[in-house]
VEXKE-975702 format. One record per residue: residue in one letter; x negated, y negated, z of N, C-alpha, C in turn. Coordinates in steps of 0.2 Angstrom, whole numbers, padded with zeros to 4 digits, always signed. Layout:
# residues N
AXYZXYZXYZ
...
END
This chain:
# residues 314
X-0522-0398+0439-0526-0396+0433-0523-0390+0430
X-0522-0387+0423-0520-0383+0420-0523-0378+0419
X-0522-0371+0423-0526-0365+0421-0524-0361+0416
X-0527-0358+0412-0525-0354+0409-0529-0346+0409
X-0526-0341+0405-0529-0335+0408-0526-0330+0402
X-0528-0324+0400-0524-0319+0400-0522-0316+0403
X-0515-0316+0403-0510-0309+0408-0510-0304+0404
X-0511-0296+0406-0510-0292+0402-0504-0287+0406
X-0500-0286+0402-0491-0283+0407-0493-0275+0406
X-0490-0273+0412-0490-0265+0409-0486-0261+0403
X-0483-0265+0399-0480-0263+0394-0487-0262+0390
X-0491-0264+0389-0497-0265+0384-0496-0270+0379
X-0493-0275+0382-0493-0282+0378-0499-0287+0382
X-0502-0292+0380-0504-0299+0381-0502-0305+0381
X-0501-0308+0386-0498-0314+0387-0502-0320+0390
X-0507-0324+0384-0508-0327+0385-0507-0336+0389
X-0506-0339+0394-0503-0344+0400-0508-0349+0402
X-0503-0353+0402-0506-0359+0406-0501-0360+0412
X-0502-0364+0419-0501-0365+0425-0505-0370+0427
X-0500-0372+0432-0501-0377+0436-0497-0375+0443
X-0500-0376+0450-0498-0376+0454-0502-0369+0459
X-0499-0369+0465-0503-0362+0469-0498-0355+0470
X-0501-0352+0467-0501-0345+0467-0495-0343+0475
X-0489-0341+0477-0486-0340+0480-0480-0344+0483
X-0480-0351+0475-0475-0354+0477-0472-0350+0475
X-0462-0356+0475-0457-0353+0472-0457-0355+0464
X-0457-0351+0458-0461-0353+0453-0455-0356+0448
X-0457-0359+0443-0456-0361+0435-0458-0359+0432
X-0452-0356+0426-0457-0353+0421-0455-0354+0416
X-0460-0359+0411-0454-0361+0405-0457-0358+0399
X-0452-0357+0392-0453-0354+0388-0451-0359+0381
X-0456-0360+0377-0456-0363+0372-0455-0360+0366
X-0453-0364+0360-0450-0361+0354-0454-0362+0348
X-0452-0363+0341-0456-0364+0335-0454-0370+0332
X-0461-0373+0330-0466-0368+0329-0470-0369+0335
X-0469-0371+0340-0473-0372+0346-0478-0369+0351
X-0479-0370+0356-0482-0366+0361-0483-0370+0366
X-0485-0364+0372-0486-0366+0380-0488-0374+0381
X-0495-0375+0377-0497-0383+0380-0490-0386+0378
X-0486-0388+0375-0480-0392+0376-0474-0392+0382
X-0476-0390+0389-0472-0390+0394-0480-0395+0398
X-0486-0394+0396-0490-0397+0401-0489-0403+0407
X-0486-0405+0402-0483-0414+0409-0478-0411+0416
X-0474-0406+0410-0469-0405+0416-0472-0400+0420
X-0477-0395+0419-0481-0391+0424-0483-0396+0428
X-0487-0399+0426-0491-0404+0433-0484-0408+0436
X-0481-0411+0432-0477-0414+0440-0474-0409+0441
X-0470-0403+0441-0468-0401+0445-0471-0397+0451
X-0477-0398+0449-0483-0392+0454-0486-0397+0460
X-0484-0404+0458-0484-0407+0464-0482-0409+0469
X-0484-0407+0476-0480-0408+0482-0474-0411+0482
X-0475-0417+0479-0470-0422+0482-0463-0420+0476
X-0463-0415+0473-0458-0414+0466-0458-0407+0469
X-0459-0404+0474-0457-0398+0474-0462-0395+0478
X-0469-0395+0473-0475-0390+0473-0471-0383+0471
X-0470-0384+0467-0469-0376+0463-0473-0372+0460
X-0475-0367+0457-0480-0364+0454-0478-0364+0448
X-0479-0366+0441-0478-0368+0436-0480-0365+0431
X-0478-0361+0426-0481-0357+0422-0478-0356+0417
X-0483-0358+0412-0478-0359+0403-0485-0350+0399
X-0481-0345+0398-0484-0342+0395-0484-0343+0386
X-0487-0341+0382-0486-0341+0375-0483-0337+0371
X-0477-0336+0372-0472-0330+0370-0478-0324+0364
X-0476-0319+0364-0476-0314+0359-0479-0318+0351
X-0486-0317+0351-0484-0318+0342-0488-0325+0344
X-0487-0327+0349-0492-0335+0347-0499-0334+0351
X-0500-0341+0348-0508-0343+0352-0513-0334+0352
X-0515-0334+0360-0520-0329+0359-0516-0324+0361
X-0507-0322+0364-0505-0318+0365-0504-0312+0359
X-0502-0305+0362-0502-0300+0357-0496-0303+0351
X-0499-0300+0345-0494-0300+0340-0493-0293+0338
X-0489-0291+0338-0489-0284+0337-0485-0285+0326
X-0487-0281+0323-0489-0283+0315-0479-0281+0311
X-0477-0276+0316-0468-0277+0312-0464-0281+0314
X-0460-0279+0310-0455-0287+0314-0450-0285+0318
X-0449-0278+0319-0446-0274+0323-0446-0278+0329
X-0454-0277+0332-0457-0276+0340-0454-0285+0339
X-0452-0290+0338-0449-0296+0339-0440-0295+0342
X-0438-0292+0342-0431-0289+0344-0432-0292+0351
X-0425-0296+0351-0423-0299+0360-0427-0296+0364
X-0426-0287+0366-0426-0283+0369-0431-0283+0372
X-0438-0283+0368-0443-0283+0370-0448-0290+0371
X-0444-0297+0370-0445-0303+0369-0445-0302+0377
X-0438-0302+0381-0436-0301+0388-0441-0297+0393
X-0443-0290+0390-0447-0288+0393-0452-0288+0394
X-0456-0295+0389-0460-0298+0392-0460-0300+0396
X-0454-0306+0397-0455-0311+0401-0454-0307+0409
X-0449-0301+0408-0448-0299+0416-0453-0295+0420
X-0458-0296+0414-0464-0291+0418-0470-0299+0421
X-0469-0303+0416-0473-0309+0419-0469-0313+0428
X-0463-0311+0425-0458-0314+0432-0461-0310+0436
X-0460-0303+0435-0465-0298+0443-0471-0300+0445
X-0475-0301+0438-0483-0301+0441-0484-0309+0445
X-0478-0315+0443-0481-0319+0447-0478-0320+0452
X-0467-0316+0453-0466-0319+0459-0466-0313+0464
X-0468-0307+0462-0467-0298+0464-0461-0296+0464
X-0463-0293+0462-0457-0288+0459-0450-0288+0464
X-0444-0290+0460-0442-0290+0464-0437-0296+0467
X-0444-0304+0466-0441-0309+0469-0438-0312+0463
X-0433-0320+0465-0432-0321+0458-0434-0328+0457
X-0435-0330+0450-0439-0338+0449-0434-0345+0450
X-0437-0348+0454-0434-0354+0456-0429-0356+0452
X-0433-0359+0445-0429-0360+0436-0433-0356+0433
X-0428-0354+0428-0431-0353+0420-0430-0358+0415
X-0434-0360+0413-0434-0368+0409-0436-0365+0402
X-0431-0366+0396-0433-0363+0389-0431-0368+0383
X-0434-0369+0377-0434-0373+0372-0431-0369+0366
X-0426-0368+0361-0426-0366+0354-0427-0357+0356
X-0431-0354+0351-0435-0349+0351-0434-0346+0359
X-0438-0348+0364-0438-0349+0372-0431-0346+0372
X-0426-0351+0373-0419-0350+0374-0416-0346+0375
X-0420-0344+0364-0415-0337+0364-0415-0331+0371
X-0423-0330+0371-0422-0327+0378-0421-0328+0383
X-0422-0332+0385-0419-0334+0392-0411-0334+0392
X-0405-0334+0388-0398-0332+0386-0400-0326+0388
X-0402-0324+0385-0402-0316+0385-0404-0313+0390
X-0411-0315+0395-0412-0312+0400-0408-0315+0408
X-0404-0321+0406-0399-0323+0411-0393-0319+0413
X-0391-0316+0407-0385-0314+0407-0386-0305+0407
X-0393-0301+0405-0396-0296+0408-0397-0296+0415
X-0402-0301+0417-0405-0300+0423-0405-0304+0427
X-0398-0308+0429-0396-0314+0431-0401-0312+0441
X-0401-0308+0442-0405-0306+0449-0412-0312+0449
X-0414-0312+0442-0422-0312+0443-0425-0320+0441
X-0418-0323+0441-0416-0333+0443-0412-0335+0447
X-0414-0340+0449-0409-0345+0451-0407-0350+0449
X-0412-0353+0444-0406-0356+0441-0410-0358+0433
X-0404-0360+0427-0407-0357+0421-0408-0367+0417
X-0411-0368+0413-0412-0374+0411-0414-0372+0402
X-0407-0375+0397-0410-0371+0392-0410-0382+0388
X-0414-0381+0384-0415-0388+0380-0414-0386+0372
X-0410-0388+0370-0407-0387+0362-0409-0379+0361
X-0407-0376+0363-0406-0369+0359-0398-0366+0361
X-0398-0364+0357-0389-0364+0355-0387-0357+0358
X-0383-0356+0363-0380-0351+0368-0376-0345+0359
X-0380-0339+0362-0376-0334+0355-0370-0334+0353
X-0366-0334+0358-0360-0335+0358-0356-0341+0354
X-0359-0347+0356-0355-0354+0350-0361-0351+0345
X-0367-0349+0345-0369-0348+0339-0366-0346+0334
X-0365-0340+0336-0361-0335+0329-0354-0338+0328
X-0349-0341+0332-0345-0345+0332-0347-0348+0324
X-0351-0352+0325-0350-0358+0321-0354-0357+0315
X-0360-0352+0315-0361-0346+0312-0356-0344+0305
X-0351-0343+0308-0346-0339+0306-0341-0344+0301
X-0340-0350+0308-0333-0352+0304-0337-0360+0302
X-0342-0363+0304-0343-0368+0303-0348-0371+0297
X-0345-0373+0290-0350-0373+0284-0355-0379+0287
X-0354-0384+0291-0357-0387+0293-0367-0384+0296
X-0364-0379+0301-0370-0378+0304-0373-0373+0300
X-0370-0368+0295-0372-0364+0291-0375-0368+0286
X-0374-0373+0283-0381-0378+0281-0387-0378+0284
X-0383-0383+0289-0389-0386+0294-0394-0378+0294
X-0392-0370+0296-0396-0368+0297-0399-0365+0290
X-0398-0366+0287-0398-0361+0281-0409-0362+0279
X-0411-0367+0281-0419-0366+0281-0419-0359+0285
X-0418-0356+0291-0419-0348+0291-0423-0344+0288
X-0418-0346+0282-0419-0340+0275-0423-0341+0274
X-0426-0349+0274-0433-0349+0270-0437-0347+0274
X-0437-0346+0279-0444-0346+0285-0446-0337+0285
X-0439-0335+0282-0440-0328+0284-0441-0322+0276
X-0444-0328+0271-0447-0326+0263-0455-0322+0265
X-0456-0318+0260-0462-0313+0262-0468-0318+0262
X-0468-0325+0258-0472-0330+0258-0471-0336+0261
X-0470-0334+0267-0468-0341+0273-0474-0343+0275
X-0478-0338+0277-0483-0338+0280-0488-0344+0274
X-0487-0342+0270-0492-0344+0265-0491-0353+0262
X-0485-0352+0264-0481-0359+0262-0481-0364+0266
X-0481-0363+0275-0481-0365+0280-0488-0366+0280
X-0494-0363+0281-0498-0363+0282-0504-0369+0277
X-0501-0369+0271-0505-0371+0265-0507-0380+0267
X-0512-0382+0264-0515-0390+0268-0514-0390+0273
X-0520-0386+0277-0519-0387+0287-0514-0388+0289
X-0508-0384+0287-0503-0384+0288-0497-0390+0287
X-0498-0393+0281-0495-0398+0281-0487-0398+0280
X-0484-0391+0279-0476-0393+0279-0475-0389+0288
X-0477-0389+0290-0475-0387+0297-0479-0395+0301
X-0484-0398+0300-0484-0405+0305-0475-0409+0299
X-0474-0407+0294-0470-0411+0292-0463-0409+0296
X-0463-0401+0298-0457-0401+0302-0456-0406+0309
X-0462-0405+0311-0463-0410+0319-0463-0417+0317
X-0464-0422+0311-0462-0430+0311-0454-0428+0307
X-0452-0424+0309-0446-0426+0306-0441-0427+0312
X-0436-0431+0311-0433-0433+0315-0429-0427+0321
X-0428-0421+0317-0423-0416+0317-0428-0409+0315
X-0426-0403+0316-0429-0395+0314-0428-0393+0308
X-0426-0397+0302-0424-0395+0296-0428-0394+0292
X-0433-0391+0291-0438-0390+0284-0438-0393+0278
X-0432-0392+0275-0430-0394+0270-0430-0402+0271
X-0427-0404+0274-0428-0413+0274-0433-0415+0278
X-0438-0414+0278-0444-0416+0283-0449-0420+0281
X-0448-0420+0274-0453-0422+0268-0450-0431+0268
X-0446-0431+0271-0440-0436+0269-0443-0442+0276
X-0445-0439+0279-0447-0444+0284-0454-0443+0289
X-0453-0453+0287-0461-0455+0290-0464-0455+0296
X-0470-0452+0295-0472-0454+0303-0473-0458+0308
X-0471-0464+0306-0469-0470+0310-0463-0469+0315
X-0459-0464+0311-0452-0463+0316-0454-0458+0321
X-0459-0455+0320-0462-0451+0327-0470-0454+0331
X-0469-0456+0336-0474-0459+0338-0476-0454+0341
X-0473-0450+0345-0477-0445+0350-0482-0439+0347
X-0479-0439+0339-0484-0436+0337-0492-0438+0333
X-0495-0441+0339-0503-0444+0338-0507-0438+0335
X-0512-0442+0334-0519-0436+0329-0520-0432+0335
X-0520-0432+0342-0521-0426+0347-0518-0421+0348
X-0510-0422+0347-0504-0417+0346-0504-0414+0340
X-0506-0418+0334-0506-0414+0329-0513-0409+0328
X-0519-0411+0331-0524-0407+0332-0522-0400+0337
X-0520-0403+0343-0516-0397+0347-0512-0392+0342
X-0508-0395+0340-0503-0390+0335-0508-0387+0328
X-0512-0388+0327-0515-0385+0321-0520-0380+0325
X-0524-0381+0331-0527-0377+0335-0523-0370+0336
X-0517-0373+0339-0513-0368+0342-0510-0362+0334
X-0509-0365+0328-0507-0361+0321-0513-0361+0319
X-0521-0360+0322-0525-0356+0318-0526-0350+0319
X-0521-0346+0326-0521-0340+0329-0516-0336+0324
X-0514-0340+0320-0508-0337+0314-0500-0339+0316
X-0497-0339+0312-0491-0341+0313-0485-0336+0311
X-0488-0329+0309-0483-0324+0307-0479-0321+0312
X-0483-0320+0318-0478-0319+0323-0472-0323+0325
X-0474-0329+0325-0468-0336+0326-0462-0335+0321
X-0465-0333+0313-0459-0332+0309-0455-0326+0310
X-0458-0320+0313-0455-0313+0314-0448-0314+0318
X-0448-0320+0325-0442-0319+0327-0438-0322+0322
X-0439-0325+0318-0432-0327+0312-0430-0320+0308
X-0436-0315+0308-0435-0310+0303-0432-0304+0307
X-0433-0307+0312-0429-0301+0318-0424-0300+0321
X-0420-0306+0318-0414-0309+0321-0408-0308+0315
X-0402-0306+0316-0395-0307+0315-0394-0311+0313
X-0395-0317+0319-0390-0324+0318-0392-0329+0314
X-0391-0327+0307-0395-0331+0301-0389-0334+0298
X-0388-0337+0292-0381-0341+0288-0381-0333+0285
X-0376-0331+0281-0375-0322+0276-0382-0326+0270
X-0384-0323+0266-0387-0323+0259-0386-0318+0256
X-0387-0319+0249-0386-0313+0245-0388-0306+0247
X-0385-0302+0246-0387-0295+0249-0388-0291+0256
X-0386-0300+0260-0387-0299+0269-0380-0304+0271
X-0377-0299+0275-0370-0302+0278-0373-0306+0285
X-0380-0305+0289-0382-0308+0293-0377-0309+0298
X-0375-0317+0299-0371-0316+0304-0364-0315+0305
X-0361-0316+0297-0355-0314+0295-0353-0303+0299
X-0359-0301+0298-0357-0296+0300-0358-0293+0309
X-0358-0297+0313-0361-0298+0318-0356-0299+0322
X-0355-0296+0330-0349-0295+0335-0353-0295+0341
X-0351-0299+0346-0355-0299+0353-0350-0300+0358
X-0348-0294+0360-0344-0293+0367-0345-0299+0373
X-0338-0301+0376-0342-0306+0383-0346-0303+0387
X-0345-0297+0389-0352-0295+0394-0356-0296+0391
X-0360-0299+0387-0366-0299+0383-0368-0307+0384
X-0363-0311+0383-0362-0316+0384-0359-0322+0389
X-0360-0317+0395-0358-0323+0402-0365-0323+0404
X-0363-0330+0407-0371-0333+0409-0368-0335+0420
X-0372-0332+0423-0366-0332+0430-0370-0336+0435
X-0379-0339+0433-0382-0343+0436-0381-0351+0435
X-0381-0355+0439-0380-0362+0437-0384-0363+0433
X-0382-0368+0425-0386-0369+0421-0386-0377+0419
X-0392-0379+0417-0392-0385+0415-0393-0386+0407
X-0389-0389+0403-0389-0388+0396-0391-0395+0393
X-0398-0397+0391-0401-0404+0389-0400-0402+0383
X-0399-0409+0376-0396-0407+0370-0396-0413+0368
X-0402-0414+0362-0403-0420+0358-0398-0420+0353
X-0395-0425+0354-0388-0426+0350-0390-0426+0341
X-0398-0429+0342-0399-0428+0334-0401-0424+0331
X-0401-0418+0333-0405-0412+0333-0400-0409+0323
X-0403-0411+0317-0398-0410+0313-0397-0403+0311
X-0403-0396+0313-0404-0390+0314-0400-0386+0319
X-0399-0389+0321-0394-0387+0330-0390-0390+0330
X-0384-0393+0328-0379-0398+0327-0375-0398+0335
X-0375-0404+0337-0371-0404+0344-0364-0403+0346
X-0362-0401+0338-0355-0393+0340-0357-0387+0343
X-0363-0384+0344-0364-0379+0345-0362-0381+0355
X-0364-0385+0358-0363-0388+0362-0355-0387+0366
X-0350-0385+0360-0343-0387+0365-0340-0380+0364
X-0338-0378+0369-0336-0370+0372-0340-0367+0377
X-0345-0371+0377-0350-0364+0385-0349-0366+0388
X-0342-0369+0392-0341-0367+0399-0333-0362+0399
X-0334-0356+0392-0331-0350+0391-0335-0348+0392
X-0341-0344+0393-0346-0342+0394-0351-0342+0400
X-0349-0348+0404-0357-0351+0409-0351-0353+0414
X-0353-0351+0420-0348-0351+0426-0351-0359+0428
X-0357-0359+0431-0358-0367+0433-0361-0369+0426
X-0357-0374+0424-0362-0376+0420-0362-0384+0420
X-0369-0388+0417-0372-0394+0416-0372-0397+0410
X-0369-0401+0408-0370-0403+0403-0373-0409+0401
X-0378-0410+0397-0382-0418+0396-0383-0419+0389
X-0380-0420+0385-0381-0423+0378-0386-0433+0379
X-0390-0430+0375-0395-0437+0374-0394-0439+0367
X-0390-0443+0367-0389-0449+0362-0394-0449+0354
X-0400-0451+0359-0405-0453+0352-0409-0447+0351
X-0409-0442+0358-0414-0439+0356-0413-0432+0351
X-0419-0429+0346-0420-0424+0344-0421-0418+0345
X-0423-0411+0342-0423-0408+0341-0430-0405+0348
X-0433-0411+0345-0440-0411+0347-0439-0415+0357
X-0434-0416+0360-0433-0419+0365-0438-0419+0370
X-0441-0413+0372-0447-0412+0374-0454-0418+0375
X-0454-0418+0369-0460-0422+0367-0457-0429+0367
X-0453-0430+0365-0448-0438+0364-0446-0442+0371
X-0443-0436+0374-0441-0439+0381-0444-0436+0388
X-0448-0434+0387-0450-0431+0394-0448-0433+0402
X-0449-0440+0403-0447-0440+0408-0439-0443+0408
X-0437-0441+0405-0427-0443+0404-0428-0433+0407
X-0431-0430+0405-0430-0421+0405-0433-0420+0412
X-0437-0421+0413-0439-0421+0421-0433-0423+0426
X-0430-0431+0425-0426-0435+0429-0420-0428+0428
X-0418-0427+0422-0412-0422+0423-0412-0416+0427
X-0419-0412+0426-0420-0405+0429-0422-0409+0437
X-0425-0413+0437-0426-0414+0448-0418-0414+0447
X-0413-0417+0446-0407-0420+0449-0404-0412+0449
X-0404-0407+0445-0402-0402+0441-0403-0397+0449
X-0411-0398+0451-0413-0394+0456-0412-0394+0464
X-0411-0402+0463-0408-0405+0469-0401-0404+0471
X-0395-0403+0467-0388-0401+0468-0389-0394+0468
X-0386-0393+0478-0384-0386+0481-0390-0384+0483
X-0395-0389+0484-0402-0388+0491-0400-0389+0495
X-0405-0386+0499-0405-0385+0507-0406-0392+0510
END
């Protein structure tokens, strides 16, 4: 059964969470991306939190900015820095201070921090599972030199207009469920495809998802407006002006990297080069799957992180 609660950290933020499993296992904590939230790891909290799969303590918090967690109103307070220090105060509170989480399992958004807080605080994991989000390192890479993915991203720009909120948000949100039936994360073509090529997203999920964006969605947008790695636009050199040392960029726990091949927002180049950056690393490209894997294949994601978990047990 799925509890949820507020955590409040000592920094004076709130993080509102859902869990599965008993308080003093060795834990999971997975982090979700946009425009999403916590209820979307739900399947995989319960099977993991069961005995026969571990019995782990499972905990998907709601990042900064969503659902009922604090949104704090500039787009400053969305900076990695303080994205991390979320998460490392949730990691104390649930595994004390000190120990470190079984996996950290992260989506998109998620991702981004969890790169970051692996390669800051590799102490405070053991081992890292990122699903389509693009290691910073090939990002700005391809950022820089690939017109390809500097397409593919160029919706960014739109997400980060003074009237995103307004635009996203308009007929109960209908161009953001248009993001979810689209086969891939790209805004701009989302319009272009029908709901029949997405089954998993039923009237319950899209209910879920309109529930979880009536708490606001400006937070969600902040981390796009808070972030560097954009394509350049007029008057913003973005990621063209941007430089990241390797120490900023080595990742030194074993990682597991799941990657829906169709993903046309996150293009599966971004994919080749991080094992210049990732001492063990994993690699799983999914064929059919999208953007949205999670929700598309779940138990192919499950079947990869047990095997993921079980290489180099006890």
């Amino acid at each position: 059964m799925i509890e949820t609660w507020l955590q409040a950290l000592p920094h004076g933020i709130t993080l509102s969470c859902r869990a599965c499993g008993e308080r003093g296992r060795p834990v999971f904590l997975f982090l979700h991306g946009f425009p999403e939230g916590a209820f979307v790891w739900d399947a995989l909290l319960e099977h993991f939190a069961q005995p026969e799969h571990g019995g782990y303590r499972c905990v998907a918090p709601n990042l900064r900015g969503y659902e009922r967690s604090s949104a704090p109103p500039e787009v400053k307070d969305y900076r990695a820095k303080f994205l991390v220090q979320d998460v490392l105060a949730l990691i104390d509170s649930e595994c004390g201070e000190g120990n470190p989480l079984a996996a950290l399992v992260a989506h998109d958004w998620g991702g981004a921090v969890a790169w970051n807080l692996a390669n800051q605080h590799p102490e405070r994991l053991a081992k890292l599972v990122i699903i389509n989000s693009p290691h910073p390192g090939t990002f700005l890479r391809e950022l820089q030199h690939n017109p390809a993915q500097q397409a593919a991203s160029a919706y960014m720009n739109e997400l980060i207009q003074d009237n995103a909120e307004a635009v996203y948000s308009a007929n109960d949100f209908e161009k953001l469920l248009a993001v979810l039936s689209a086969s891939h994360a790209h805004p701009e073509d989302s319009a272009k495809t029908s709901d029949a090529q997405t089954p998993w997203l039923s009237e319950q999920v899209q209910q879920d998802y309109r529930q979880l964006w009536q708490h606001g969605i400006r937070g969600g947008l902040n981390y796009y407006r808070a972030s560097p790695l954009r394509p350049p636009r007029t008057g913003e050199p973005a990621a063209a002006a941007v430089s990241l040392p390797m120490e900023m960029l080595r990742i030194e726990r074993p990682t597991l990297v799941i990657w829906g091949q169709q993903d046309h927002a996150l293009l599966p180049s971004l994919t080749e080069g991080l094992a210049d950056y990732i001492a063990d690393l994993t690699l799983v490209p999914l064929p059919q799957a999208s953007h949205w894997v999670v929700h598309e294949e779940p138990e192919r994601v499950v079947q990869e992180i047990s095997a993921f978990l079980a290489r180099g047990a006890a």
